[in-house]
N, C-alpha and C positions, 0 to 999 in steps of 0.2 A: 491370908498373905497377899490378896489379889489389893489388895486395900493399899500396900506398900510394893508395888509392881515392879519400883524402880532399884529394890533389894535384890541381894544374892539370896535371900532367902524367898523369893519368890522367882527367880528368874533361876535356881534350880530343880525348879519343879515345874516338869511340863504345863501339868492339869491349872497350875496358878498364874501360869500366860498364858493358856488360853482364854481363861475364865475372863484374866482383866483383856487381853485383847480382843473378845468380843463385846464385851459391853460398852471398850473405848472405843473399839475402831469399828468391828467385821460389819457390824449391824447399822452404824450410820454409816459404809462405803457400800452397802447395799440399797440404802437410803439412799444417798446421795447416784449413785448407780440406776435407779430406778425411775430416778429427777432427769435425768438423762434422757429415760425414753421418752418418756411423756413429751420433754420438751423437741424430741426428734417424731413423735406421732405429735404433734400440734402442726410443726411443720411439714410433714409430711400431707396433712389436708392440702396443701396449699398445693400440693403434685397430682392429687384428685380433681383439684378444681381445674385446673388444666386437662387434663385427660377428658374431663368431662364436656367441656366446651370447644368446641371446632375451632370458634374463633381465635382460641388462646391458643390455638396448633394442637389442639386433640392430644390422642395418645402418640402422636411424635415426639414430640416436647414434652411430655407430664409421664409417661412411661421411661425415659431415663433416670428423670430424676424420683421419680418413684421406686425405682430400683434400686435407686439404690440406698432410698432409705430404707428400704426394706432389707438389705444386706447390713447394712448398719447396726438398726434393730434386732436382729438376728447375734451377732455379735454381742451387744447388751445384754441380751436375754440370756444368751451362753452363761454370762458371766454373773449375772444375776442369780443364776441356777446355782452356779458352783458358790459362790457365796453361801448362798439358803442353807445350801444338805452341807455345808463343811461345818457352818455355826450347829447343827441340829444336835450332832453328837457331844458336843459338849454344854450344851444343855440338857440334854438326856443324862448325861454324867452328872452334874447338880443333881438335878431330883432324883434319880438314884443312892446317891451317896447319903441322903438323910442329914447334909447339913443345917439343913434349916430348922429350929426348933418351931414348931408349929404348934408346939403349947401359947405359943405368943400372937394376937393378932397382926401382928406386922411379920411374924414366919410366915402365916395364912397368908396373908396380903401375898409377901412375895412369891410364894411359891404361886399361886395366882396368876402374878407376873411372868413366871417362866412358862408356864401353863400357855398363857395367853403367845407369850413370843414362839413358841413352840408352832402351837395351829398355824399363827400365822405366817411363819416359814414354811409351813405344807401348804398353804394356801396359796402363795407366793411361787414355788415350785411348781405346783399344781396350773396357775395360770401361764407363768412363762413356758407349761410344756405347750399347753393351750395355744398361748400369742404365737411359737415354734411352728406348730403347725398349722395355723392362718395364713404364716407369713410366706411359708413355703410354698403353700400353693399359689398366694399370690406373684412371687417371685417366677416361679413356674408359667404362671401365667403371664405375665409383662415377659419374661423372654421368647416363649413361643410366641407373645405379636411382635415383638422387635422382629424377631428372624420371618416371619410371612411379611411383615411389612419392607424387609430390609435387606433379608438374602433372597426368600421365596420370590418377592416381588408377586404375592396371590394376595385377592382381596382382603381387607380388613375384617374382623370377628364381628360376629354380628353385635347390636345393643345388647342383647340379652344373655350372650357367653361373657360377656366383657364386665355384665354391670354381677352375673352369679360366680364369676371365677377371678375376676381382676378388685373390682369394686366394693364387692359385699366382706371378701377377705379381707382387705384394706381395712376397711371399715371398724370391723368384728377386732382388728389388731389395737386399733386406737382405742375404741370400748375395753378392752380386757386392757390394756398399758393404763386407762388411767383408771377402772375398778383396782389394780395389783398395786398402783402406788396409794392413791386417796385411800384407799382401805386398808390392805394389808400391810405394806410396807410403812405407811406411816404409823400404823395402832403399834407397827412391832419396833421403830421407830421410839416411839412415846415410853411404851415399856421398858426398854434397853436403858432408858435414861433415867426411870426408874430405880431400877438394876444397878445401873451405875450408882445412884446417887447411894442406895442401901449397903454397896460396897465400900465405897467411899466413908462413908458415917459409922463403919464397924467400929468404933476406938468407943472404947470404956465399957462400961455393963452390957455384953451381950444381951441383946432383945428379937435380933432378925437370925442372927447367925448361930448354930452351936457354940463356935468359940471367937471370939472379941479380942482386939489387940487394947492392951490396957494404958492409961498416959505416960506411963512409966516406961511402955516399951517404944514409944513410939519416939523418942529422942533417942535412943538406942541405934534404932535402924535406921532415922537419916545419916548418923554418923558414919556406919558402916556402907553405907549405901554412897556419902561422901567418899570416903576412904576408899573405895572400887572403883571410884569415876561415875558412879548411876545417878544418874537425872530423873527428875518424876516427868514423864513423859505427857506431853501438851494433850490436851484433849482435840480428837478429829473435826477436824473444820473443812467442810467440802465448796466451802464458794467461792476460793479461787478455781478450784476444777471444773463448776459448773456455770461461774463465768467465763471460762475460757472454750468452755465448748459452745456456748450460746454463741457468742463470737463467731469463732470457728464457721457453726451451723449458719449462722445470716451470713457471714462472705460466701459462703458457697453459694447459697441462696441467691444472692445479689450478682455471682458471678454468675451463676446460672441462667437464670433470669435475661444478665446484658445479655450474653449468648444468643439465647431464645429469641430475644429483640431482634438483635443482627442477623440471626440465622432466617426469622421471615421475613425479616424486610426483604435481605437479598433470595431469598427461596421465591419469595413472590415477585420480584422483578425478575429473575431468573425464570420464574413458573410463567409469567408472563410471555414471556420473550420466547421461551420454547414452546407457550400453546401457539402464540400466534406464527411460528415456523409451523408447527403441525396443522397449524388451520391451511397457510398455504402449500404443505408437501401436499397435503388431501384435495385440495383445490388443484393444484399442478396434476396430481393423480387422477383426477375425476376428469381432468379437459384432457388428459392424453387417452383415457379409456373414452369419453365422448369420442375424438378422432378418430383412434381404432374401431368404434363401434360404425363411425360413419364410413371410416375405408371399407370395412369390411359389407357393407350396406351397398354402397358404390359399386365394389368390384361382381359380387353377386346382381346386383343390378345388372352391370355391364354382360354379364355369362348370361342372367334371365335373355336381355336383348340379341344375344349374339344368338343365343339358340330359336327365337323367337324369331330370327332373320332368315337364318338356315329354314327352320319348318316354313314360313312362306315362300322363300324361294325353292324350297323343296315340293311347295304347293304350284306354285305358279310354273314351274316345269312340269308338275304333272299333269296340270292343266292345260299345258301348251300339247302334252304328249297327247293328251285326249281328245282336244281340240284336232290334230294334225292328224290323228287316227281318226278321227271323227269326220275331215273332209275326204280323207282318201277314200274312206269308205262309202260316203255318198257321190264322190268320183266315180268309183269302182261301180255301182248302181248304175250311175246315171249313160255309166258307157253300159251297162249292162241292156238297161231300156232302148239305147237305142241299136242295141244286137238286135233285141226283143222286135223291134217294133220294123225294123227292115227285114228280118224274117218275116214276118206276118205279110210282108207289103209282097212279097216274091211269093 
């Protein structure tokens, strides 16, 4: 019935919309969904090359906008995920149910097809937990140098934490985004259409299907499908959505970017302007500690001399005292001689 989607006779049965809405839509909006990252990790190089070069403003400038591709991406991948494991059960449902006659080599063929769609939604699952957990560390990492570089105001990370926790995760994210599309998503892509096509072509002698809607029935159930108001619904086309994010993603880009421009020019006439105040606070600072060093030089100077005045003149009166001791007492002598010498003469 998934052949005639746009019936009441398909649209009251769950198992017969899902079937046709994954082969019409789930599976090319996870395609198209996965178009997405790739083209937000293409872009996202361009926030490494920044980070990576000084000149381009380093990780000041390449660390925001690296953030928040990586936040971005993160969201994709979500959604990418939940896509995968919602389609998986109702392909497990197909090859379970045995409708595929497989006496037929085009049953084989398709069952083949689900087979293949299958893996490749585990595969799919499997890498977006993957890209998930690259990304997070990396995310992890650009916030802890934003806040050292920006709240902490502590040095930068070194090369080597920045290029094994910021850079290599980055990296490893863009490798697995575009192994998950060019590989898995597209192979499961190519099968889905497949799929479709073999549903689509079910009308007249069953060959792929157990049961075949025959030419007779199939003027039956437009009428009825008229008669309800059902339209056969348009096949999924994702490049208005994928043109409109590319868009999207270069205005950012571009906006980002002027930013960047304006934000060094004036950073660096501003960075300018405040080394050369700092070169003269430190030069102001260095000739008032020269003067204090010289007052203070001075003033110890001046005490060495004062004390140095004191002990001579502390010398030169003790000198005078020894000197004045020193005639009284050959005074004292000399009158004594001549007691000495007038007793003698008597």
């Amino acid at each position: 019935m998934a052949t005639v989607e746009h019936s009441f006779l398909c649209r009251d049965t769950e198992l017969c919309m899902k079937v046709a809405k994954m082969s019409r839509e789930d599976i090319s909006q996870l395609h198209a969904i996965n178009l997405l990252d790739v083209v937000l990790e293409s872009v996202s190089s361009l926030a490494l090359v920044l980070c990576v070069f000084e000149k381009l403003g380093g990780g000041r400038t390449g660390g925001p906008l690296l953030g928040l591709f990586l936040v971005a991406d993160v969201a994709l991948e979500l959604v990418a995920i939940s896509y995968a494991t919602s389609i998986q059960p109702t392909i497990d449902l197909i090859l379970s149910s045995e409708c595929l006659d497989v006496n037929q080599a085009d049953g084989l063929g398709t069952r083949d097809i689900l087979n293949n769609i299958h893996s490749d939604l585990s595969n799919v699952v499997s890498m977006g937990i993957a890209e998930l957990a690259v990304a997070a560390v990396a995310i992890l990492t650009d916030l802890y140098e934003q806040y050292r570089e920006h709240v902490a105001r502590s040095e930068k990370m070194t090369d080597f934490n920045r290029f094994f926790w910021l850079f290599l995760p980055a990296i490893a994210d863009v490798i697995l985004a575009y192994f998950d599309f060019f590989i898995f998503t597209t192979s499961a892509n190519n099968d889905a259409k497949l799929l479709r096509r073999s549903i689509l072509s079910n009308i007249g002698p069953p060959t792929t299907w157990c049961v075949g809607l025959t030419d007779a029935c199939v003027p039956i159930i437009e009428e009825d499908a008229d008669r309800f108001g059902g339209q056969r619904p348009r096949e999924y086309d994702s490049s208005v959505m994928v043109t409109i994010f590319c868009v999207c993603t270069a205005l950012v880009v571009f906006a980002y970017l002027g930013g960047v421009a304006a934000y060094l020019k004036y950073y660096k006439q501003d960075g300018d302007a405040a080394d050369d105040a700092e070169i003269a606070r430190k030069e102001r600072d260095f000739e008032e500690a020269k003067k204090r060093v010289a007052e203070k030089r001075e003033k110890r100077q001046k005490r060495d001399d004062e004390k140095r005045q004191k002990r001579e003149a502390a010398d030169e009166a003790a000198d005078d005292r020894d000197e004045k001791d020193a005639t009284a007492e050959r005074k004292r002598l000399e009158r004594l001689q001549v007691k000495i010498t007038k007793h003698s003469s008597v």
